[in-house]
N, C-alpha and C positions, 0 to 999 in steps of 0.2 A: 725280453732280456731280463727286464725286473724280476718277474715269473723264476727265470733258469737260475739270477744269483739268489733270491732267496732260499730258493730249495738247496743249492747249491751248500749254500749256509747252515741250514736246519740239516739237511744230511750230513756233514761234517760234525756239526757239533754231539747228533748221537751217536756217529762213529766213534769221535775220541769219549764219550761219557761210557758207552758199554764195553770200554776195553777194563773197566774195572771188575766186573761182576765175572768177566772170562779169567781175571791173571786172580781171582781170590785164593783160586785154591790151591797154589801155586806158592802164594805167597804165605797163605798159613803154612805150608809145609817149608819152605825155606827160610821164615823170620821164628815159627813156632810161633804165630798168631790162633789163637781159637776165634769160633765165631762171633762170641760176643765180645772181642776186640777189630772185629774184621767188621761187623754192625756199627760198630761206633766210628770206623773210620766212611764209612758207609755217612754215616750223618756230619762228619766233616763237611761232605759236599753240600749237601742239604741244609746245614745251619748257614752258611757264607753262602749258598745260592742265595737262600731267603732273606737274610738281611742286603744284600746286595740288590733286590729285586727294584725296591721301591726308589732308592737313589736313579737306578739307571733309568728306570722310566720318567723320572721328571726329567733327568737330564735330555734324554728323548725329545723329549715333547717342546722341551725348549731349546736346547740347539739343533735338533734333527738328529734321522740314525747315522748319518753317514760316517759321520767320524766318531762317534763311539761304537758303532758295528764292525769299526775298523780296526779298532784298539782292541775291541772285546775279542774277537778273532786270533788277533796275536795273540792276547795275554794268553787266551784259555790254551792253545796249542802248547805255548811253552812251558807253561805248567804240566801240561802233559806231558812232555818230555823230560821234569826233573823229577818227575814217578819213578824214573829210571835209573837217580843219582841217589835216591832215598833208601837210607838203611836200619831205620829203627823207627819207633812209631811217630814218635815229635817230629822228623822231617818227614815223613809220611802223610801227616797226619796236616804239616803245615802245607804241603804240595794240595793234598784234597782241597783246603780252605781255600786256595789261592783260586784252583782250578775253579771251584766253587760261584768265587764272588766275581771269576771273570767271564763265564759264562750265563752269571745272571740278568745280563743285558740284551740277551738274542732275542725270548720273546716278547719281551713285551713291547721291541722295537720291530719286529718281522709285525708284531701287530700293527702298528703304526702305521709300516708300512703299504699295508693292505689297503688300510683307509687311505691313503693317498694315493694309492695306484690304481686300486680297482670301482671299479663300479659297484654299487650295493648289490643289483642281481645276480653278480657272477662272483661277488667278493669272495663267499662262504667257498665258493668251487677253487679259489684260486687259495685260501686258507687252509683247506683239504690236501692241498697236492703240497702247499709248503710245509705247512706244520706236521700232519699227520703222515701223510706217503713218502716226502722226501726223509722226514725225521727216522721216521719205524724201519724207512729202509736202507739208512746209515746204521744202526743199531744191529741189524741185521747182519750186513757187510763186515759190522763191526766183528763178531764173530767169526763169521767167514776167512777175514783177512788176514786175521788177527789169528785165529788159531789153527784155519783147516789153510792155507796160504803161506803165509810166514812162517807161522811156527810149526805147521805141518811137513807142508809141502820143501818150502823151502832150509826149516831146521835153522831158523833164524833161533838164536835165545829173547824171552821178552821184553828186554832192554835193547835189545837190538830193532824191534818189530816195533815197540813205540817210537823208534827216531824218525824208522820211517816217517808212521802217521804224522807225526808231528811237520816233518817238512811238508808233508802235501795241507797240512792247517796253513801250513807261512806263506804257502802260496795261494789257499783262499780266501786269506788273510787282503792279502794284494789287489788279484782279480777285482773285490770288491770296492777297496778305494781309488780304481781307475774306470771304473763302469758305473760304479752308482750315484746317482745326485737323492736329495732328499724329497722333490717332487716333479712331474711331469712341465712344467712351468720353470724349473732348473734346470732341465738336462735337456742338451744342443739335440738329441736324435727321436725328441718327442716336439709336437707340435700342439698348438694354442687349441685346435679342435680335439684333440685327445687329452686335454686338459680342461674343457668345456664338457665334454661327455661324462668326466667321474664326478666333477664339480655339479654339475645339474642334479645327478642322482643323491648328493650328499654334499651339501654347503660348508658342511665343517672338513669335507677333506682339505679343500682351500689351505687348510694351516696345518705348514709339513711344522711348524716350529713356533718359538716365543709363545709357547702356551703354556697356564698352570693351572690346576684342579682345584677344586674346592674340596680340600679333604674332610671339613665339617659334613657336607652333601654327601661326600662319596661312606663316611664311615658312617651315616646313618641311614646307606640306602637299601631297602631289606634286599630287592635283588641281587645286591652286590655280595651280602652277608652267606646269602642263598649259594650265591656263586662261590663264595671261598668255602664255605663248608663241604658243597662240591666237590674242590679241587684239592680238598684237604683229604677226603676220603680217596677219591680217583688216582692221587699221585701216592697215597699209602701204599693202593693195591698194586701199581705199578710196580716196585720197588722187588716184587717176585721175580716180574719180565728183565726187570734191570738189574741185579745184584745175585739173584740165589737160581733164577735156571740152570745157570752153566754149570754150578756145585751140585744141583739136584742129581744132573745126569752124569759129570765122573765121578761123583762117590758114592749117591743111591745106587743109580743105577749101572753104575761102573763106562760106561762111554769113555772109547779109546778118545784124545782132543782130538783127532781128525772128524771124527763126526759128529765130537760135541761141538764144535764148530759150525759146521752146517743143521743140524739137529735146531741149539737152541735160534739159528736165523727163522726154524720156520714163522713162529709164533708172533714175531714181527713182523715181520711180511704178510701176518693176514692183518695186525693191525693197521699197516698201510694203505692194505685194500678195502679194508673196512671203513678208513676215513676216506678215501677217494669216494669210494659211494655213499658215504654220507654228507659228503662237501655238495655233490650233485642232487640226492634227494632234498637234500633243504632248498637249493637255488630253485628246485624243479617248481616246489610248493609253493614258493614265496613269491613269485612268477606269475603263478596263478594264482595266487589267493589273495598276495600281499597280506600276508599276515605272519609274522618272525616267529608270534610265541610259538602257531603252530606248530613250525619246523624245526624248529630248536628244540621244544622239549618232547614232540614224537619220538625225532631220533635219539636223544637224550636218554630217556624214560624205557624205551623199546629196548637199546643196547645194552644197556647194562645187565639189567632184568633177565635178560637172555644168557647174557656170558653167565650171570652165576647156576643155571642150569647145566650150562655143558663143562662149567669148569667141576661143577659136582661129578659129573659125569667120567671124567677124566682118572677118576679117584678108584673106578670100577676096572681100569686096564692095567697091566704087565706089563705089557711091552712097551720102549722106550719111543720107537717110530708113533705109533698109535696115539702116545698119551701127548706127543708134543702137536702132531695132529690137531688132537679136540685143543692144547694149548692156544694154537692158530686161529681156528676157531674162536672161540674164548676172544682172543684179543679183536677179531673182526667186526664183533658184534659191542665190546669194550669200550674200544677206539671209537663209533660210532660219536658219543660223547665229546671226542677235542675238539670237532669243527664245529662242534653245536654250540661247544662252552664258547670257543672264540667270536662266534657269530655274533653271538649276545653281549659281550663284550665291545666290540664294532657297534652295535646296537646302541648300546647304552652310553657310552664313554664320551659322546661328543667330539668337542677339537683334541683331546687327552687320552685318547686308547693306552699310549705306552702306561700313562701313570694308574689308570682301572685294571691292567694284564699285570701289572709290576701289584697291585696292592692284594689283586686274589692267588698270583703264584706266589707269594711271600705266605700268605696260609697254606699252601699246595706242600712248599717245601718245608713247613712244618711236621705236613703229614708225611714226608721222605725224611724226616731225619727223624723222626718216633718209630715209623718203620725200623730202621735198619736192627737198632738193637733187640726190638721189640718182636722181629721176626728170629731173631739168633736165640732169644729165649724162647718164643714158641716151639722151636724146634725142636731145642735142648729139655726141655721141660716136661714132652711128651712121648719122648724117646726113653726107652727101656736103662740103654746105660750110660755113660761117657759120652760114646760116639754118637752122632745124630741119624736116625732106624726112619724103620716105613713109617710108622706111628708117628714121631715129630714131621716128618712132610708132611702127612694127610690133615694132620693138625692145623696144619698151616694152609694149605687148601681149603679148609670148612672155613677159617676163618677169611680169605679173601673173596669169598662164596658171600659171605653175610655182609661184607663190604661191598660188594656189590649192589645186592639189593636196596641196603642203604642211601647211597649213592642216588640210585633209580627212583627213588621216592621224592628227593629234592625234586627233579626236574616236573613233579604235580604242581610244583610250589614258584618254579619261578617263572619271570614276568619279565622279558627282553623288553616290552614295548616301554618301560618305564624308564626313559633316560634320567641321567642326572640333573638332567634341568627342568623336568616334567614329569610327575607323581601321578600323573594320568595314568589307569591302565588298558588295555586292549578292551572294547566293549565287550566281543565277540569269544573272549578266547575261551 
């Protein structure tokens, strides 16, 4: 049950986060927004994610997720539904912020989570299907629903189509503050042996709460450093997946929205399935080997490394079907990356996951809100005139090509085995 509502949770939230990147182009045409104001509203989210990041995880760690997962839920929905009410950029701009800092409490408490619910050997598998599969494949839907459904199918207008999502957020808003307790040892339909079982594997799951980090230890731990530099590259390159596909294909590539709709879901959906099997080859390893650094920075190092081959590759097609294809791709081998980062994370973090997930995604949504404007001027930049040409996309692809790679090089570099409270590292690795 814990399993169903976190995913539950992680799918919602990138359902309402990707309605943005589908209503852009929409919106520049009806406000007379260009990109590089449509980038900056873009880092709206991303400046109030990241300063939001680190408060919500202590608060985490010390009252438990339950009732700020609960709050965080509402707020972000409702925010999402005054996207709807917004008519000029300041209240636009003030809805982003809002949505922003209230959804900066999901992961690094679904982290949390994890550590108190699951056992170490299967943890990373059960992190894979929440963070990665259920997230990519709300992101996914999110398109889908959002534009080949609603506003396709059904000829909703987009203000109409957010109230939907918005009420199905207030009610998994609910679901969650009547089903979830903050650990196995809280909650009436778990028992003392299923609480002895994730306790044995890992003694700090013990404390779902009253815990606080030593942020001296944690800002001078080079894997943690390792780690935010990481996620500071990873959630740049993301920022393609999330804000500028849906623009590539109705205005490069002309895509009527009904199929931009289902089009830009493919590319998600392989990142979904990509973290699924990376959630299981790391448990597989670790299983047998007992050894995290291996697993984590294999598939770390491996996926990335990959995706910038096939996203080069990408660059060599016409057609629109094809190129979202190798997109898919691309994110499969991408994604590889989120269950591994969070693994390590789990790894290292001690009684304090929320507060180590909260201190390296606040770097993460640094690199999402430099993104946003910083892709509107690549675009613009390399493009022949005014309007954004073949030439500002491709532009843009080499350069998340090189981010890539980037990326894939940390992972030689970092050392899970090295908690916060021991500078030991792996003999072996």
């Amino acid at each position: 049950m814990v399993l169903a509502l976190g995913s539950v949770v992680s799918f919602t939230l990138y359902l309402h986060r990707y309605t943005w990147g589908f209503l852009k182009a929409d919106l520049g045409q009806e406000f007379g927004w260009d990109l590089v104001t449509l980038g900056w509203l873009d880092s709206a989210f991303s400046i109030s994610y990241g300063a939001g990041q680190v408060p919500a995880g202590i608060l985490g760690d010390w009252f438990g997720a339950h009732g700020l997962m609960t709050v965080a839920i509402i707020g972000w929905s409702l925010s999402l539904g005054a996207t709807a009410l917004a008519t000029t950029v300041v209240s636009m701009g003030a809805c982003r912020l809002m949505f922003g800092v209230t959804q900066a409490g999901c992961y690094p408490n679904l982290s949390k989570i994890t550590k108190n619910w699951f056992p170490v050997g299967f943890r990373t598998s059960a992190q894979a299907w929440m963070a990665t599969f259920a997230g990519r494949m709300g992101g996914a839907m999110s398109t889908v629903l959002l534009g080949t459904v609603l506003m396709g199918w059904l000829e909703l207008s987009w203000r109409a189509a957010i109230g939907v999502l918005t009420g199905f957020g207030l009610l998994v808003g609910l679901l969650f503050l009547l089903l979830f307790r903050n650990s196995p040892a809280a909650h009436p339909r778990s028992n003392q042996a299923e609480a002895d079982l994730i306790i044995g594997s890992d003694p700090d799951a013990r404390q779902a709460s009253r815990s606080r980090v030593s942020w001296s230890k944690l800002l001078k731990h080079p894997t943690v450093l390792l780690l935010m530099a990481r996620c500071f590259l990873s959630t740049f390159a993301d920022q393609l997946f999330v804000s500028w596909v849906p623009m590539y294909l109705l205005l490069e590539k002309e895509v009527d929205v009904k199929s931009a709709g289902w089009m830009t879901a493919i590319p998600l959906a392989g990142g979904a399935m990509g973290g699924v099997f990376s959630g299981y080859a790391q448990s597989w390893i670790l299983i047998r080997t007992g050894r995290p650094r291996l697993a984590r920075s294999t598939l770390g190092f491996c996926g990335k490394f990959t995706a910038m081959f096939i996203i080069y590759l990408s660059l060599q097609q016409n057609n629109p079907l094809m190129i979202v294809l190798l997109l898919g791709l691309t994110k499969f081998f991408a994604d590889w990356g989120l269950p591994a980062s969070w693994g390590a994370v789990t790894d290292i973090g001690g009684r304090n996951p929320a507060s180590v997930f909260a201190s390296i995604n606040t770097v993460g949504s640094i690199g999402g809100a430099i993104a946003g404007p910083t892709i509107g001027w690549v675009i613009m930049s390399f493009s022949s005139g005014e309007q954004p040409d073949a030439a500002g996309w491709q532009a843009l692809f080499v350069l998340i090509g090189v981010v890539y790679v980037t990326c894939a090089s940390l992972w030689l570099l970092i050392d899970c085995t090295r908690t916060l409270e021991s500078a030991t590292p792996e003999q072996s690795a």
